[in-house]
C-alpha positions in Angstrom: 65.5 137.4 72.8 62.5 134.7 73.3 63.2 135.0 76.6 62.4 138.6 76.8 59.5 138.1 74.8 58.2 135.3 76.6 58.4 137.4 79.9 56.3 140.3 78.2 53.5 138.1 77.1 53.2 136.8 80.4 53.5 140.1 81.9 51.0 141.5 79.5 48.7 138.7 79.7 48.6 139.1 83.6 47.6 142.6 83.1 45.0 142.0 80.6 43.4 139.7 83.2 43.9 141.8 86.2 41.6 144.3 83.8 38.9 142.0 83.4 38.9 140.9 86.7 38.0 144.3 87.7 35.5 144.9 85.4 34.0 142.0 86.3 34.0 142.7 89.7 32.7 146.3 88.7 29.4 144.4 88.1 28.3 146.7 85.0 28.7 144.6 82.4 25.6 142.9 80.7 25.6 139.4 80.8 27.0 138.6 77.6 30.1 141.0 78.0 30.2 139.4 81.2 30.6 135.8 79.6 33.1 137.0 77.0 35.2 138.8 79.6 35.3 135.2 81.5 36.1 133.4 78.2 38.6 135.5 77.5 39.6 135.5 81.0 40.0 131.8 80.9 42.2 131.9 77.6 44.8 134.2 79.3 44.6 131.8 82.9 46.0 129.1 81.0 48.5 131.1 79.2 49.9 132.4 82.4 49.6 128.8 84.0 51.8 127.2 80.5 54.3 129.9 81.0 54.8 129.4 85.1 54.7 125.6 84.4 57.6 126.3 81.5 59.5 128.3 83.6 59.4 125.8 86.9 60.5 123.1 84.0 63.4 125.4 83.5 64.2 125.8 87.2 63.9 122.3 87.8 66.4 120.9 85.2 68.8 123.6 86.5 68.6 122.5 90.4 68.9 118.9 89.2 72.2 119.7 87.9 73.6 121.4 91.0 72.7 124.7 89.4 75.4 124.6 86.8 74.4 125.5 83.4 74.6 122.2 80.9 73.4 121.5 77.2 70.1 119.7 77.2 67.7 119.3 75.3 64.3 121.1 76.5 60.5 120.5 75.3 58.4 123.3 76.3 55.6 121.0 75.1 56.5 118.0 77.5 54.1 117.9 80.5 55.8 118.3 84.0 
């Protein structure tokens, strides 16, 4: 089930940027709406980035074992 979880945060988080990006781009926002919308624009960019880089960790180990499914153990913190 984290799996399915994980999948809708980043789905969600996606969407919740490709919201601000167009309100951003709507250009009628003040300038401090403007500046939390990129903050907060930021905060989900990196959150989609972590979970692409977690899921190419996942892809690699699996090719590196001739795509059979093994035991390992796995640290989603551990940089690429």
């Amino acid at each position: 089930m984290a799996r399915k979880k994980a999948a809708v945060d980043f789905e969600q988080s996606l969407a919740e940027l490709h919201q601000l990006v167009e309100r951003l781009e709507a250009g009628e926002l003040s300038l401090e709406d403007s500046l939390a919308c990129f903050e907060q624009g930021i905060r989900l960019t990196r959150d989609c980035q972590a979970a692409l880089g977690r899921a190419e960790q996942k892809v690699q180990i699996l090719l590196a074992h001739g795509g059979t499914l093994e035991t390992a153990p796995f640290d989603a913190d551990a940089q690429p």
